[in-house]
KEFI-565695 format. One record per residue (C-alpha): chain; residue in one letter; x, y, z. Coordinates in pm, 1 decimal. Example, Ala and Ser with C-alpha at 12.3 -4.5 7.8 and 13.67 -1.06 7.14 Angstrom:
% residues 2
PT   kolgu   dose          x          y          z
PT       A      A     1230.0     -450.0      780.0
PT       A      S     1367.0     -106.0      714.0
END
This chain:
% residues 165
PT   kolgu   dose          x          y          z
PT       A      X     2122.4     9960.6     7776.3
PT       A      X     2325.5     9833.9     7460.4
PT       A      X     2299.3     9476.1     7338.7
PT       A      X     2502.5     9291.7     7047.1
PT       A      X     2248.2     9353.0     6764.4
PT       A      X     2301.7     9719.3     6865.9
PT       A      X     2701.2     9669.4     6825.6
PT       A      X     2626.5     9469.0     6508.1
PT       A      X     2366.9     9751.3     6380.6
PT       A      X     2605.4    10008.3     6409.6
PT       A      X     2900.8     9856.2     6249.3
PT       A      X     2637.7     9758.4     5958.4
PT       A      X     2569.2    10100.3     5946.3
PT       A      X     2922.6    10232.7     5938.3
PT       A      X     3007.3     9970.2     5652.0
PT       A      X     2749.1    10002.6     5453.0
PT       A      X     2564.5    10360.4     5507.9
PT       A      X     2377.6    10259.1     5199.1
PT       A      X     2172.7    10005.9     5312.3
PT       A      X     1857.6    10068.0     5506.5
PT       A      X     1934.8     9809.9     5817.6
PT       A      X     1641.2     9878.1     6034.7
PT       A      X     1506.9     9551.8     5976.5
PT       A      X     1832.4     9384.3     6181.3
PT       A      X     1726.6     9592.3     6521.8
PT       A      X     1429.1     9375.8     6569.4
PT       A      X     1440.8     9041.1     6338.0
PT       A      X     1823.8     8991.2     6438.9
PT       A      X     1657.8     9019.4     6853.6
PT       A      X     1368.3     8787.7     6736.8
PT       A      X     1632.8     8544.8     6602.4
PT       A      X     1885.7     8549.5     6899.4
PT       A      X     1592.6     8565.9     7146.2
PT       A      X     1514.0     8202.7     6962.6
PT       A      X     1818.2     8070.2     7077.2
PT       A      X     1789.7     8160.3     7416.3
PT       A      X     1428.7     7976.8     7428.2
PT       A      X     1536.0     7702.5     7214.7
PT       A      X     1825.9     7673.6     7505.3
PT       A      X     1576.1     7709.2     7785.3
PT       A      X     1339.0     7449.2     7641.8
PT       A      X     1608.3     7174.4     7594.7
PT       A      X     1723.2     7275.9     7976.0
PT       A      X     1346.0     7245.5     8111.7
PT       A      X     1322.1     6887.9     7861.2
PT       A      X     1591.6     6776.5     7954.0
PT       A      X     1517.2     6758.2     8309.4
PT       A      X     1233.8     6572.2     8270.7
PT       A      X     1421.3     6301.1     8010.9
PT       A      X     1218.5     6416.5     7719.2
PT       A      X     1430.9     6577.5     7350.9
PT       A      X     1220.7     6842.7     7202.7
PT       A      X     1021.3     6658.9     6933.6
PT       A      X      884.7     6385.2     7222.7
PT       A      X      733.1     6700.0     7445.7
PT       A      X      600.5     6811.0     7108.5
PT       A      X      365.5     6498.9     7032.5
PT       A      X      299.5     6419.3     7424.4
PT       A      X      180.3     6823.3     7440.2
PT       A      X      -51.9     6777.8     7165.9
PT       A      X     -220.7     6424.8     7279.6
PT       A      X     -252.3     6650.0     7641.1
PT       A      X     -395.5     6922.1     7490.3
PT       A      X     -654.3     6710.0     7275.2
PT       A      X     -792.8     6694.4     7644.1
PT       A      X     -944.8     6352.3     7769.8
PT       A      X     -926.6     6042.0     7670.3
PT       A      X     -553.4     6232.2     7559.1
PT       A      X     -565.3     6091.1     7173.6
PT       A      X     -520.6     6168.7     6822.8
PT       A      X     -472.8     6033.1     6521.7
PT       A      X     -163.9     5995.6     6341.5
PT       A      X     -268.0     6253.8     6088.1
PT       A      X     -361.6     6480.0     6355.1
PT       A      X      -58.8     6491.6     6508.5
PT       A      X       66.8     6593.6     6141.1
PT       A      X     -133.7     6913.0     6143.9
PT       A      X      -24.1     6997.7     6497.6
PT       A      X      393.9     6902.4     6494.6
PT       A      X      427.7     6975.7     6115.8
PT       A      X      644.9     6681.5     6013.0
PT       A      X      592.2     6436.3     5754.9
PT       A      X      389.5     6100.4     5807.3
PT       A      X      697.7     5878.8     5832.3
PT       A      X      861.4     6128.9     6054.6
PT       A      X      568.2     6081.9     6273.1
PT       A      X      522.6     5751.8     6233.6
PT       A      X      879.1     5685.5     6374.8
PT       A      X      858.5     5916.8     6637.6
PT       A      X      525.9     5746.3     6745.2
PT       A      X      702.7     5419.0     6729.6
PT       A      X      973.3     5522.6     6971.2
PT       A      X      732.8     5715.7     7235.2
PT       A      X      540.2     5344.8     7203.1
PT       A      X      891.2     5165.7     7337.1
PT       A      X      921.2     5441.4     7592.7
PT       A      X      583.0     5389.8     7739.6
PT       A      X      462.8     5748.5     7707.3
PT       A      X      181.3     5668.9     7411.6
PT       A      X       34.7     5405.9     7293.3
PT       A      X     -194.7     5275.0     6958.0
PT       A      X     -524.5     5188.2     6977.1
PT       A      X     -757.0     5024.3     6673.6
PT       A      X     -967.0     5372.0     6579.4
PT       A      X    -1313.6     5266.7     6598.3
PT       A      X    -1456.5     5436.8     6384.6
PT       A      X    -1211.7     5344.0     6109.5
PT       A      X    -1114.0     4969.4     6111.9
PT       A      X     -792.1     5065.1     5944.6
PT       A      X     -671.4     5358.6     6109.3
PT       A      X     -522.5     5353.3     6455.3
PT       A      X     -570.2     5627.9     6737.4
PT       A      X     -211.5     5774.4     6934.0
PT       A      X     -321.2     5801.7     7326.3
PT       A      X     -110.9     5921.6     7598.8
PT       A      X       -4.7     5712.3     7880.3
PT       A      X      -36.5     5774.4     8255.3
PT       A      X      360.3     5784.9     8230.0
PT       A      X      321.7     6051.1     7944.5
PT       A      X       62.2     6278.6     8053.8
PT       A      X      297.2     6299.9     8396.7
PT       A      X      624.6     6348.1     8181.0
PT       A      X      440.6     6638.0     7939.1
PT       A      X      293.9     6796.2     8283.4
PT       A      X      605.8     6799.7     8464.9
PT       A      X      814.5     6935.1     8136.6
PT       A      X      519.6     7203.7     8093.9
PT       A      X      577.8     7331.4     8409.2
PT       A      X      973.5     7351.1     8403.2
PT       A      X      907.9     7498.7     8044.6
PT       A      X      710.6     7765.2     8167.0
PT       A      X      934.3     7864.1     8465.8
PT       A      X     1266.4     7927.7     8218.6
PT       A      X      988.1     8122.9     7984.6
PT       A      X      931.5     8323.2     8272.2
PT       A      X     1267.6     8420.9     8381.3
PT       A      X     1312.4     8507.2     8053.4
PT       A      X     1073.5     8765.5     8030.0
PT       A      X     1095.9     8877.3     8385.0
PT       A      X     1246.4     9253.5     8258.8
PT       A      X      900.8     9303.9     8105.4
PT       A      X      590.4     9391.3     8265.6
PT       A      X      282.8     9229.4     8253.0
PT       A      X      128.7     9540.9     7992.8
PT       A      X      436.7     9485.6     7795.4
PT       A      X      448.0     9111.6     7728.6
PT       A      X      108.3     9198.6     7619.4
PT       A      X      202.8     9442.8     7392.9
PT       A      X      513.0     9230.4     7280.3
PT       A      X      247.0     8929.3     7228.2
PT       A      X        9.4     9132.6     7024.0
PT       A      X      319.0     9273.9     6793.3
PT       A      X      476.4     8882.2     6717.3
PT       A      X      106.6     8809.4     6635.1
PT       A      X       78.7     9083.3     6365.3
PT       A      X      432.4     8933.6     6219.0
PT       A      X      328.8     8520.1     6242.5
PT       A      X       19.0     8520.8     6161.4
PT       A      X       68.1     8551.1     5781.8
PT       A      X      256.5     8281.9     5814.7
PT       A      X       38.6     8088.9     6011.7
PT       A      X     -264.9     8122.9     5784.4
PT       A      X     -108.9     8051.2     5464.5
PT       A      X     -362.6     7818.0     5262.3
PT       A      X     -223.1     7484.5     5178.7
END
């Protein structure tokens, strides 16, 4: 079965027989297969009235497990954005009624993000539809080959992942 990085491979190739293209057959998949996702994930938000960035924060608070709270800086580590990125993007789940802030108490400065009923149902229900388009879209592989495919994309991100600093 032929796909468009094939077609694109092969004219590469016929252009420019110099150049050692290899690397196009599976990064130029990797970065198309990101689209598709990045499609499927706004689809499976969407449904559930939530924009990528909101099912972000709500899935970290729900995976901090109960009481369902971080702190702001916490949420830093997890979502990788800056503090006054998160600090607006806290601000506008707060007017939604899917978090809210809380006095830390073990800092009488610092304030605690928790999830809401309303947001623990919203990241729930989005996890779910998420995980249904991620499905279909691996649906031609077999359960030994996602496995496989896993274990490969972990031996290319996690460099990147475990970068000091």
């Amino acid at each position: 079965m032929e796909d468009e990085v094939d077609r694109l491979v092969a004219a590469w190739r016929r252009e420019r027989p110099d150049l050692d293209v290899e690397p196009l057959e599976v990064l130029s998949r990797v970065s198309r297969l990101a689209r598709h996702l990045d499609r499927a994930r706004r689809l499976a938000f969407s449904e559930h009235e939530l924009e990528p960035w909101e099912f972000d924060v709500l899935t970290s608070l729900r995976r901090a497990g109960a009481p369902y709270q971080l702190s702001p800086g916490q949420l830093l580590t997890q979502t990788l954005v800056t503090s006054g990125t998160m600090t607006n993007r806290i601000d506008r789940l707060t007017k939604k009624g899917l978090v809210e802030r809380l006095p830390d108490p073990s800092d009488r400065r610092g304030v605690l993000v928790r999830l809401t009923e309303e947001g623990r149902d919203r990241a729930d229900q989005a996890l779910a539809g998420l995980l249904d388009q991620e499905r279909a879209i691996l649906g031609e592989l077999s359960r030994a080959q996602r496995g496989e495919l896993a274990g490969l994309l972990r031996q290319l991100t996690a460099p990147f992942d475990n970068i000091p600093g």
